[in-house]
N, C-alpha and C positions, 0 to 999 in steps of 0.2 A: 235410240233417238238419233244421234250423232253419227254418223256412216261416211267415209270416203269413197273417193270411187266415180264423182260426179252425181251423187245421189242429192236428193231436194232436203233444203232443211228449211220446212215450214215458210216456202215461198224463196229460201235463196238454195243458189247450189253450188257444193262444195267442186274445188276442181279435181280434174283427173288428172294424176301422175302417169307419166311412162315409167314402164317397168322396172326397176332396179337396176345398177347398172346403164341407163340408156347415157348415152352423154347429152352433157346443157339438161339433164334434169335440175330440178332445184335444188337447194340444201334448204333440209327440216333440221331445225332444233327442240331439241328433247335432251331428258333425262330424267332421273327421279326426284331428284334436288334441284333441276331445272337451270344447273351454271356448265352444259358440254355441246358444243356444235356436233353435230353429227353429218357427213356426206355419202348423200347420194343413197341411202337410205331409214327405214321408218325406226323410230323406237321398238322395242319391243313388251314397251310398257303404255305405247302411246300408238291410236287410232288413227289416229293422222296427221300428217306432215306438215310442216308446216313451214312453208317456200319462204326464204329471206327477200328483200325486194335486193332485186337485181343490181342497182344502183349503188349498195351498200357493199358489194362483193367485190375483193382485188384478187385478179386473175393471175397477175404476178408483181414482182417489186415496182414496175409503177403499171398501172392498166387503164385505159379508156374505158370513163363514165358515161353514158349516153341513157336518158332516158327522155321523156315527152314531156310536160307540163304544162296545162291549159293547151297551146294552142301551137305551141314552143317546143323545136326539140331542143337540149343545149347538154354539149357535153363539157366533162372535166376531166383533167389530168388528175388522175389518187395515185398521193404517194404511199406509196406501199411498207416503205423504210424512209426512215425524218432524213432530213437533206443533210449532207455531208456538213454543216457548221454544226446542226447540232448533233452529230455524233462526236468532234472532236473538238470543240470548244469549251471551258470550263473554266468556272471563275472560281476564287476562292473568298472573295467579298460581296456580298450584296446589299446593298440598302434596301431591298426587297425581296423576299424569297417567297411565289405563289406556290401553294403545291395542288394541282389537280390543273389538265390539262383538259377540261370541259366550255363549255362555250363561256361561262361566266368567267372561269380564271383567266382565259386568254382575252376575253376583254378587258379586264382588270390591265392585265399586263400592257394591251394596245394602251390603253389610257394611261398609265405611271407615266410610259416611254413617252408618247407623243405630249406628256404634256413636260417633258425636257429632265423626266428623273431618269441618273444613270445609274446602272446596275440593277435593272432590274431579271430577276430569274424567276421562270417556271420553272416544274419539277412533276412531271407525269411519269405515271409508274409504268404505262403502256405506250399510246399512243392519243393522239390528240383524238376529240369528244370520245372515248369509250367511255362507258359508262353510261348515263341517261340521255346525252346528248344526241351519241349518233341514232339512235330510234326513233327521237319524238317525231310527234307526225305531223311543196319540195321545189331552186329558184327564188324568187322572191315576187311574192301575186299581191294586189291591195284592191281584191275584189268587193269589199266592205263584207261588213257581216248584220247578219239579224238574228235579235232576240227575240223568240217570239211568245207572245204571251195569252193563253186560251184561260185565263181565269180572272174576271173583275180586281182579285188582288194582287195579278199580276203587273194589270196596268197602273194600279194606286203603284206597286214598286218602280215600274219606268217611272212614274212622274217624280218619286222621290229620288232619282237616282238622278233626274234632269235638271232640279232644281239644285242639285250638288255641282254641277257638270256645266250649272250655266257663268260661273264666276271663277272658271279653267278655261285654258286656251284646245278647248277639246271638241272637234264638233262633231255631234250626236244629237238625235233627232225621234221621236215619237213618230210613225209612220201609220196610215189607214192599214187596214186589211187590202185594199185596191192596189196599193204602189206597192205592197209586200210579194202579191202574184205577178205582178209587173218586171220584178225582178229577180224572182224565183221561181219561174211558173211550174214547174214540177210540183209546189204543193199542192197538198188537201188541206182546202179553206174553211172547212166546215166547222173548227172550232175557235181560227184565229182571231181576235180581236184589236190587239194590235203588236206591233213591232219597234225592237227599238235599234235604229240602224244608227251605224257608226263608218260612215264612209272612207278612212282609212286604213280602218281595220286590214289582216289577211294573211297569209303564213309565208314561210320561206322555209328555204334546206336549212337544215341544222347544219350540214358539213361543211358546206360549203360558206353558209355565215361564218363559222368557227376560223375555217382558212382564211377568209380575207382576211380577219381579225389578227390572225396569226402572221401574214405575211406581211400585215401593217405594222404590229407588234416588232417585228424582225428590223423593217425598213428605220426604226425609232431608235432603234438598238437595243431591245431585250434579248436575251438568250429564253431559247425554250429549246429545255434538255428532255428527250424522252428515247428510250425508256430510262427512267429516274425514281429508284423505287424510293422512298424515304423511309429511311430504316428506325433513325432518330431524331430526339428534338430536347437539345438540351439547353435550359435559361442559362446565360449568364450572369454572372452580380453587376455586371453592367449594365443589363438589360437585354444585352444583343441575344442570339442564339449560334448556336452551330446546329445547323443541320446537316445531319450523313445520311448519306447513299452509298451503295457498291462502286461509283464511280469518284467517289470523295467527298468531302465536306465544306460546308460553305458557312462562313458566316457571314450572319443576316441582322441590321437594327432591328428589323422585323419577318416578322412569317403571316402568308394571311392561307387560313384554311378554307378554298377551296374543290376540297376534293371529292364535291357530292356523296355518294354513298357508301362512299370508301372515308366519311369526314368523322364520323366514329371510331373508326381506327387511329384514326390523326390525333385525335383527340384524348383519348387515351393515354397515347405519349407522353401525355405532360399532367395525367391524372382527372380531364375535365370529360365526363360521361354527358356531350350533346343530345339533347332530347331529341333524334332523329332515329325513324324507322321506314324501312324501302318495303311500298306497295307495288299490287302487279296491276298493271294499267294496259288495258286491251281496245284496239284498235282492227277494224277490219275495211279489205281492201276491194273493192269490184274489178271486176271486168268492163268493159266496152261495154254502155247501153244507149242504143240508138236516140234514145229521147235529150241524151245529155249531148250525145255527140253532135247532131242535129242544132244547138244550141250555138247563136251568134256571139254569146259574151260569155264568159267565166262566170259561172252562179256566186254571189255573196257567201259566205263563214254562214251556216246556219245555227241557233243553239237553242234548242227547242227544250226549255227550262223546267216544265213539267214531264216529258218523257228522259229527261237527264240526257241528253246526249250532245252531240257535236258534230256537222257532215259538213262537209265540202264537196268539191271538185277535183277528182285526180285523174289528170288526164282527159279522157274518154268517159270514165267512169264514175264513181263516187267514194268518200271516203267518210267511216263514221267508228265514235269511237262514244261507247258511255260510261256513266258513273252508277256503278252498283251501288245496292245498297249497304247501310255497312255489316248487315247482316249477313251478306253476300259478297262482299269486296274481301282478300285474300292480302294477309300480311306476310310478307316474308319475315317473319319471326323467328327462321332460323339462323336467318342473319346476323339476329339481335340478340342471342343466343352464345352463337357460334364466329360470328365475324363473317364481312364478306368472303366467299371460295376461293383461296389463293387463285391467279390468273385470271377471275372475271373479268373480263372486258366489253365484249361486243357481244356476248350472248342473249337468247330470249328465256323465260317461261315456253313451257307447253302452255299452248293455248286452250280454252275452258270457255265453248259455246254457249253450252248449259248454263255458266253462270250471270249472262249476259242477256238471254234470252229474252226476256221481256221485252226490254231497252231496243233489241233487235223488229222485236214484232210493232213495238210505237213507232219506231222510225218506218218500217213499212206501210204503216197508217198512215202517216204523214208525208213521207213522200213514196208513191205508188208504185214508182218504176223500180224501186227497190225486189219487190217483191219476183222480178224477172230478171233479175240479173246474177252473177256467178259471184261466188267469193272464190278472189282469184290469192289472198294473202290476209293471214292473220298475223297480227306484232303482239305478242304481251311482253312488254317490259319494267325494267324497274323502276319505279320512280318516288325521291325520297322525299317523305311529309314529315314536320315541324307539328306539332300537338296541334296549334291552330290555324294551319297548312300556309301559313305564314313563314317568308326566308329568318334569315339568321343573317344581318348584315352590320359588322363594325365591330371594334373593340371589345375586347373581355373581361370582363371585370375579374379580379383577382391576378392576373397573370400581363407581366407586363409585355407589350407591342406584339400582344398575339390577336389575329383580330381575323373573322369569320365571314364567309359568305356562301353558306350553306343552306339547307334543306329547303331548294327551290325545285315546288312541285309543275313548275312552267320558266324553266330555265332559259328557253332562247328567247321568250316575252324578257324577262327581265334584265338580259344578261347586257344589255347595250346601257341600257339606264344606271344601272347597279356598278358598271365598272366604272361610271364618271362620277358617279354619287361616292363612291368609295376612294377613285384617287382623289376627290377633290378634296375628300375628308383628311386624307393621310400624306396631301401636300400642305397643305392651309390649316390643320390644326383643328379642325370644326369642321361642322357637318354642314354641307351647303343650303338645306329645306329639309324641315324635320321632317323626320321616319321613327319615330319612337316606336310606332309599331314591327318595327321588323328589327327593334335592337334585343340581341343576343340575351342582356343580363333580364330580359322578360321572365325568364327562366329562373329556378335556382334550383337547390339542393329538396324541394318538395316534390319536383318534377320529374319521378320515379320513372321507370321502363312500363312498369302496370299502368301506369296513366298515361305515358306517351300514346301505347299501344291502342290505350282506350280511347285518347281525342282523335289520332288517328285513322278510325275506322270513322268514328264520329264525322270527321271534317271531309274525308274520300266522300262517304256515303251523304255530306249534305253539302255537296258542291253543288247541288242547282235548287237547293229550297231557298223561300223565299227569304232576304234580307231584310228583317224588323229593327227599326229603331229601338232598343235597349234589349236588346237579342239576348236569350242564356240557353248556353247548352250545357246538359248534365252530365256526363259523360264521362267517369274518372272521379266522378267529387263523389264524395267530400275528400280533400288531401290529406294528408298528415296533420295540416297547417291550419288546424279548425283553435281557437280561439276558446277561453275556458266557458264560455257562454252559450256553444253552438247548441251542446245540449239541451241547453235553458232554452233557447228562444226558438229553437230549428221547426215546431210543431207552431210555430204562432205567428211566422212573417215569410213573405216570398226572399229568399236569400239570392242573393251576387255574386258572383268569382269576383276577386282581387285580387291578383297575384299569388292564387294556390289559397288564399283565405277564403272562407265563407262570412257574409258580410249581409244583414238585412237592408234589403231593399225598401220592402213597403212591411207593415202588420194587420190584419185580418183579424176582426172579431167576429163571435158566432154569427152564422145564418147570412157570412157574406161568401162573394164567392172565393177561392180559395185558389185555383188553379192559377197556370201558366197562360195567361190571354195575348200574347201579344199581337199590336196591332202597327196601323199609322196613324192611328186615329185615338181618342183617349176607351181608353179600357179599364178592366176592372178594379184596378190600384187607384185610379183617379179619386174617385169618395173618400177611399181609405185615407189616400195621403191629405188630403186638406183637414182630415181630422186632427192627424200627426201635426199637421202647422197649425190649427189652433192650438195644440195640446201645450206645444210650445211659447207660443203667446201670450198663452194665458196660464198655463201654472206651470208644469215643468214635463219635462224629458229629461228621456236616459238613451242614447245610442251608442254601441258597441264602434271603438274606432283602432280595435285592437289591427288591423291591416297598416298602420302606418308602419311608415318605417324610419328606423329609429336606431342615432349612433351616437356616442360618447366619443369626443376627444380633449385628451387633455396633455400635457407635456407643456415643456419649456417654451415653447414657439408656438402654440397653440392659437394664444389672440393673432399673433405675428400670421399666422398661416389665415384664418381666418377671414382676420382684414382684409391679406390681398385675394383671397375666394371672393368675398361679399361685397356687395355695392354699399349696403347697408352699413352704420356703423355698430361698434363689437356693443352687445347690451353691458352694463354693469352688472355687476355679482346678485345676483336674486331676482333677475327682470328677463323677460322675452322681447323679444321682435321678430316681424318677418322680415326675410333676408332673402336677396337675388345674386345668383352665380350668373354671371354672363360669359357669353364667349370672347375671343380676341377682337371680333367683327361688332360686339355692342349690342349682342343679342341676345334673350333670354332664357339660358341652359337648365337651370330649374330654380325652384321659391321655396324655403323653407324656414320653418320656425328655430329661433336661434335663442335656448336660456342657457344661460350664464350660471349654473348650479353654487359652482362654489368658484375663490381664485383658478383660475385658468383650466377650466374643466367644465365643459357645455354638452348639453343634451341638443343636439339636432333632429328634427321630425320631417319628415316629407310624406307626398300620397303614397300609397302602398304600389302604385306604378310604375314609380320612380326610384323605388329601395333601389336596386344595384346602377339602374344608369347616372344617379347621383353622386353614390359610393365609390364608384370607381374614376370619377371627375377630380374627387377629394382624394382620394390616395395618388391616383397620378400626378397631381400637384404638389402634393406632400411628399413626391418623392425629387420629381425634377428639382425643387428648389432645396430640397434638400433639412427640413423641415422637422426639429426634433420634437416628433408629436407620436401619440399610442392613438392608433383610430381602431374604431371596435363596434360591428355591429350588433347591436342588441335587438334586434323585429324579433326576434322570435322568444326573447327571455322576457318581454314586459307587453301584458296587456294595456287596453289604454279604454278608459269607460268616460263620454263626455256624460254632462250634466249640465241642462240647460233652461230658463225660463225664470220667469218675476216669481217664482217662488222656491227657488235653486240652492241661493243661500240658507234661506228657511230651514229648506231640508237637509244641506249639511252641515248645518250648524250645531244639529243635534247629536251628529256621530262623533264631535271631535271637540274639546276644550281651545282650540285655537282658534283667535278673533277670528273670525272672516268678512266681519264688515266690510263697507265702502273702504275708511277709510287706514285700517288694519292692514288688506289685504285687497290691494291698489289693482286696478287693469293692467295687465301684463303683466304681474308679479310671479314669482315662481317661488313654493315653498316645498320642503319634505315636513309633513307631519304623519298623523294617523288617523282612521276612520275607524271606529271600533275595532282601533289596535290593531289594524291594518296597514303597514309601512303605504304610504303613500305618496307620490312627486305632484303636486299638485300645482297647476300652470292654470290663470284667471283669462280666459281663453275662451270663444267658440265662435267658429265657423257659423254658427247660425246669425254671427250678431246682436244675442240677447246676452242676458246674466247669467255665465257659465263659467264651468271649471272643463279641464279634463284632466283627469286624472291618471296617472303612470302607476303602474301597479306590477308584483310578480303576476307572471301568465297562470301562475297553480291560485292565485288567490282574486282569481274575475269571479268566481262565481258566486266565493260568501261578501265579496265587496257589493255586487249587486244587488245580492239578496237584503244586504243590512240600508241600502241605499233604498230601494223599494217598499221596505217595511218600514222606512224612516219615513217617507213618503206620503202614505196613505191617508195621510188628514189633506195634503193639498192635491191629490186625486195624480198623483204623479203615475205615469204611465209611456209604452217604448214609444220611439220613432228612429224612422232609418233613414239613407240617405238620399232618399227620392224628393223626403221634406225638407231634408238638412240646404238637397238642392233651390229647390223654391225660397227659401228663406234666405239661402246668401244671395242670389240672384238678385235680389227686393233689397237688398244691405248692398248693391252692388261691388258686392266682392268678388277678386279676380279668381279666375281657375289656371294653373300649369295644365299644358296640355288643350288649351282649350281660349280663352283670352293670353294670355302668353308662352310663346316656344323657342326653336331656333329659328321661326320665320319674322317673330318680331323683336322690337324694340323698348325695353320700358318705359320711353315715354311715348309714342305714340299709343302703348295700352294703359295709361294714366298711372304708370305709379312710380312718378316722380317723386313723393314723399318718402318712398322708400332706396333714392338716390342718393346721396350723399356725394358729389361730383368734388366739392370744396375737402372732405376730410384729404388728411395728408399720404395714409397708404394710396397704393399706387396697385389700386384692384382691378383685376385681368377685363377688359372692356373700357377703361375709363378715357381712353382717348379716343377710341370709336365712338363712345358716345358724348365726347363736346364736339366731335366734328359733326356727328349728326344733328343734334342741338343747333350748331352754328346755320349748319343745312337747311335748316328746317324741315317740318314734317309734310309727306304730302297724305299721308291719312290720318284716323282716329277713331278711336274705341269706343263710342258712344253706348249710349242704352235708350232701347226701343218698347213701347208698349203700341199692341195689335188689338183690332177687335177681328177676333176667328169665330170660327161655327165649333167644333169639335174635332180642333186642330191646332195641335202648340207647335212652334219651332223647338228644336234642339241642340243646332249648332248647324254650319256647314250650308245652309241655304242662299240663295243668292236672293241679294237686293237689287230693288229697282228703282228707277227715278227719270224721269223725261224715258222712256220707251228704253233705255239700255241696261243692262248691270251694271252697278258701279261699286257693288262691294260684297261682303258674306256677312252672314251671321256666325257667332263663335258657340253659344251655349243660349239655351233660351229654358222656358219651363212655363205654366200657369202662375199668374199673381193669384193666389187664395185673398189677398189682401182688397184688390181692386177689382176683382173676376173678368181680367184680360189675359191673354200672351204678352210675355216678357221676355225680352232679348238680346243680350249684346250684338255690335255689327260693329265692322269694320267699314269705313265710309271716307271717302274724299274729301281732306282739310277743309273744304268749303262749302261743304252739305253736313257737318259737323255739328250746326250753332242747332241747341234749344229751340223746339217748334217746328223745324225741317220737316217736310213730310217728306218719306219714299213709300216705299212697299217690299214686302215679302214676301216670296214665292214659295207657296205647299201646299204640296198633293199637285201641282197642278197649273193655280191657283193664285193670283197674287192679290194678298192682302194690306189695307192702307196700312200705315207704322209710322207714327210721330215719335222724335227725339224726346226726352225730357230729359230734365234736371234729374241729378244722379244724388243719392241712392232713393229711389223710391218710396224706403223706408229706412228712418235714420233709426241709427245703431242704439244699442239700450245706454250705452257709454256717455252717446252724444245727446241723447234725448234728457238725462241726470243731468249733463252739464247745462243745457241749456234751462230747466227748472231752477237751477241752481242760478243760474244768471238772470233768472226770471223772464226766461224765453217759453214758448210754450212748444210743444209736442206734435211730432208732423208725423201723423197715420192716417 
């Protein structure tokens, strides 16, 4: 199949080498483990050669760069050997120690420095970008890019992706099939439909980004020491570190692990196994072809979504690079194994046509010229993916001021943004606009090597499938971290990740459909779940909530640590509340459930998404102030089973001698009793906003709890529900969400939950003066709640609002009212489009739909609808 020699491969053709030996041949890299340059000739395990670009080669200690780009020639001075300061410079204190001399760490460092921190130190074991850096695939072009889209749900995904895009400072645009040849005329239009262009899109050199960054970095007064192997990484009881090298030791307040695919190594050092593994990522190069050359302007970033690929403009010629599939994408797992090959640096893979092939034969479909032109350069390199090809950015939970910004599988996209996102965090204390998505403690101790490996392949191979709103990939699951139930219910409901938990979604009776649908539009969970929310309205539910996460603290200072965490104040001995950690800026870091067990000894719960970036908020606090407290996570030793609906108590009234009435066993009360003699922590609680418990329980004893819970049942037709209904039902209770109504972007009173402020108690909790300044400020938005008439289309969060012809706000979380049969929707909206009755609209699919404000909650709580019977008010449903 494969042939050198300038033989044709299926419309391209390979180049021809001069002889062995000839001078200015190229250097091929090969070997069998694929970590040895070899010059000036072939493998002898390998067919063919495989030329480095030109660009990337130092001819001696320093050598002139020259190469073409678009229209441009431009050359650079490559230092060959790091400049005489940092060969003989050396600190022995740092208030920052980077280690990995890749495009992201050296932005990190540009940013500490220029924003006025001294001491700040890199530490590269080679030289600056080896690693993933210097290969990615040159200048800096901003010829925009198009995605283009040949499938009806392709375009339903532009339009969702527009209405996200429209309430960001981003501009992006849905484009005809007509402007798309306008600006690419090289395609075949024959399946295009439409495109979705992004006009500042475009790429640039990795090396040469990396230098400016570096010489900025330098100008600031950072040291960047290379070569600087980091041999160790020892805590101190102070916090600080020493870190050693061959060239000496430094201590550091902190260390941040930037060292790309060498950041497993690093990591290890100090006992933390990062869930990163390095794939081979292949890219191919053309020659000169007349149709491109001929061309007045730079072509657009092409990304042609259905054949997985990515082309550009190189040069003369073209440059294209795909995503195989993960049936066919190649891990280096001997890496993962064995550790990266002492010395890697700047090395390739043998490159692997064969595996690519398709990918190759689409894009010559699509664009034609392809099909006549030479492959003058193949790259396969390394590049390292995170289980859900997501970085690793910020603080570590368990290890103090060691903080991460690793497994970026598009390192020079990110690397500019991520170093100011990063210093601003580790100047300021907080994170400037939440990224919860790319925090580190995502992860934990369920997030094995066998599963990385397996999202891994998963996340390479579905880089260009389409992105569905409530997306699940299978891939690695079920975890270790399956819940004593999974077996009970796994056969009966569409199931969720949760942080390595499996968690039901929806449930499925005979003769419905059962699969994985997903859409933009409603699918086949829709029926199901409004079943689930009558079930709950009207007699009872049981849904599995063993994914929270869940810590015990108690000690001397306990309340004392507490108080100044919580906005909220401390509950008394036997009662709950919800309670808000805010940041020093006023803004809200996470919400969780706070009971009071016994004297000075409280169960805390948060969503199962926030177990370690919660936890380690709390211990760092409990340590800086110094705080004589035991904190202890328990997620994984206590399941947790809610019980909910006007016939709740009924049912577990029969399991247990202990009152549970009204007024026995109060709203928010928290007791230990037992359920047929089942130790239970029992908290008068739910999320749903009806008459509920949840229940705390040992994780060995979820299943005969269930089981004696369901057979208690059976007269009031009790039966499951998950959290697709749990969603729709708080929604209608308008209950807030972490993550979603409040973050580190907002404020709790502009997302209404001033009742759970406490500004006047006497602790002096982390936020409280940020937020009477902002208070005095006033607000200039507000967290309202929206009801839609749609066709068959809910919002979800993330959409943009409309009003007089402009955007003026987002949606946070939305769902179906089963109660009223509209779309229901939090939005963020401007203090004076706020008031009750306000009309805007909502944009999706497309699409904008009208949406009046109302009065909140939609549906009052079971709590408040008793009180007001009680008061002889009447019932608002």
């Amino acid at each position: 199949m494969l042939r050198s020699g300038g033989q044709w491969l299926r419309g391209l053709r390979l180049p021809r080498f001069p002889p062995r030996g000839t001078p200015g041949r190229p250097r091929s890299v090969c070997s069998r483990e694929g970590v040895r340059i070899s010059k000036g000739f072939r493998c002898q395990d390998s067919p063919i050669p495989i030329p480095l670009p030109s660009r990337l080669l130092a001819v001696s200690s320093v050598s002139i760069r020259r190469w073409s780009v678009g229209r441009q020639t431009q050359v650079y001075i490559r230092e060959g050997n790091p400049p005489s300061s940092a060969e003989t410079q050396w600190k022995d204190r740092a208030e920052t120690v980077i280690i990995g001399g890749g495009c992201v760490g050296v932005s990190l460092a540009y940013h500490l420095a220029k924003a006025g921190m001294k001491d700040v130190v890199l530490l590269e074991k080679s030289e600056l970008t080896a690693g993933s850096t210097w290969h990615a695939a040159v200048g800096f072009h901003q010829p925009g890019s198009i995605r283009i889209a040949t499938t009806p749900v392709r375009v339903d995904e532009f339009k969702y992706q527009m209405t996200r895009t429209g309430w960001h400072a981003t501009e992006q645009y849905i484009i005809e099939p007509e402007k798309i040849q306008e600006m690419f005329p090289l395609l075949n239009m024959n399946k295009i439909l439409a495109g979705l262009y992004n006009p500042g899109d475009g790429h640039i050199d990795p090396y040469s980004l990396t230098m400016a960054l570096a010489a900025g970095a330098r100008k600031y007064g950072a040291l960047l020491k290379y070569p600087a192997l980091v041999t160790s990484l020892k805590p101190r009881s102070d916090g600080t570190w020493d870190v050693e090298t061959p060239q000496g030791s430094v201590r550091a307040n902190r260390i941040v692990n930037a060292a790309g695919f060498w950041a497993r190594e690093v990591g290890k050092m100090i006992g933390l196994e990062h869930p990163l593994i390095p794939v081979q990522h292949q890219y191919v190069v053309t020659s000169s072809i007349p149709e491109v050359k001929a061309l007045k302007r730079e072509l657009p970033v092409l990304r042609d979504l259905e054949g997985s690929f990515y082309l550009r403009q190189e040069r003369d010629g073209l440059l294209f690079g795909p995503y195989e599939s993960q049936e066919k994408m190649k891990v280096q797992d001997t890496w993962v194994t064995n550790g990266v090959p002492p010395g890697f640096g700047k090395e390739l893979f043998e490159s692997d046509l064969d595996r690519i092939m398709e990918h190759i034969e689409i894009a010559m479909e699509m664009v034609p010229v392809l099909k006549k032109a030479d492959i003058i350069n193949v790259v396969n390199g390394p590049i390292t993916y995170s289980p859900d090809i997501l970085p690793m950015v910020g603080p570590h939970q368990g290890v103090r001021n060691y903080w991460v910004a690793v497994g970026f599988g598009y390192g020079i996209i990110h690397a500019g943004g991520v170093g100011k996102y990063l210093s601003d965090w580790i100047l300021h204390g907080e994170p400037p606009f939440d990224l919860i998505e790319l925090d580190p403690n995502r992860y934990g101790k369920w997030t094995t090597t066998q599963y990385t490996e397996a999202k891994a392949r998963e996340s390479y191979g579905f880089n260009n499938i389409v992105g569905y709103p409530k997306e699940e990939r299978f891939a690695g699951r079920p975890t270790q971290r399956v819940s004593g139930l999974y077996k009970t219910l796994e056969s009966k409901c569409s199931m969720g990740f949760h942080a390595g938990w499996e968690q039901p979604h929806w449930f499925y009776k005979p003769g419905q459909d059962t699969g994985y649908r997903p859409s933009f539009r409603r699918t086949n969970w829709f029926e199901p779940v409004g079943s689930e929310y009558k079930q709950v309205m009207q007699r009872v539910g049981v849904i599995d909530l063993s994914p929270f996460g869940k810590f015990n603290i108690k000690g001397q200072d306990s309340i004392r640590l507490l108080d100044h965490l919580f906005a909220n104040v401390i509950p008394k001995v036997g009662f709950t509340n919800i309670s808000h950690m805010l940041t020093p800026k006023g803004r809200v870091y996470a919400e969780l459930t706070v009971s009071h067990q016994s004297p000075g000894e409280f169960l805390l719960v948060t969503g199962s998404g926030s177990e370690l970036h919660d936890l380690r908020w709390i211990e760092e606090e409990a340590v800086r102030g110094r705080y004589d407290v035991e904190i202890k996570n328990v997620t994984d030793e206590f399941g947790v089973l809610g019980v909910a609906g006007p016939h709740a108590r009924k049912v577990l009234q029969k399991l247990t001698s202990e009152d549970l009435s009204d007024d026995a066993f109060k709203f928010l009360q928290t007791k230990s009793l037992k359920f047929s003699n089942i130790p239970v922590t029992a908290i008068r609680i739910s999320y749903t906003g009806e008459l509920g418990w949840e229940l705390y329980h040992r994780r060995e004893d979820s299943a005969a709890l269930y089981d004696v819970i369901m057979n208690a049942g059976q007269e009031e037709g009790i039966d499951n529900f998950g959290t697709y209904a749990m969603n729709a039902l708080r929604l209608e209770k308008a209950f807030r969400a972490w993550g979603s109504e409040m973050n580190c972007d907002t404020n709790p009173l502009e997302a209404g939950l001033e009742y759970f402020v406490k500004l006047n108690k006497p602790a002096d909790f982390i936020g409280k003066e940020a937020l009477k300044q902002i208070r005095a400020k006033g607000l200039t938005r507000r967290l309202v709640c929206l009801t839609l008439a749609t066709d068959d289309v809910d919002p979800e969060g993330n959409e943009s609002v409309w009003w007089n012809g402009k955007v003026v706000g987002n949606t946070t979380s939305g769902s179906y009212s089963y109660s009223i049969q509209k779309s229901l929707a939090f939005a963020y909206v401007p203090i004076e489009l706020s008031q009750v009755g306000q009309q805007v609209e909502v944009e999706l699919l497309g699409r904008n739909y009208p949406a009046t404000i109302i009065q909140e909650p939609l549906v009052l709580t079971e709590q408040t609808r008793n009180q007001l019977q009680k008061n002889g008010g009447k019932d608002k449903m």
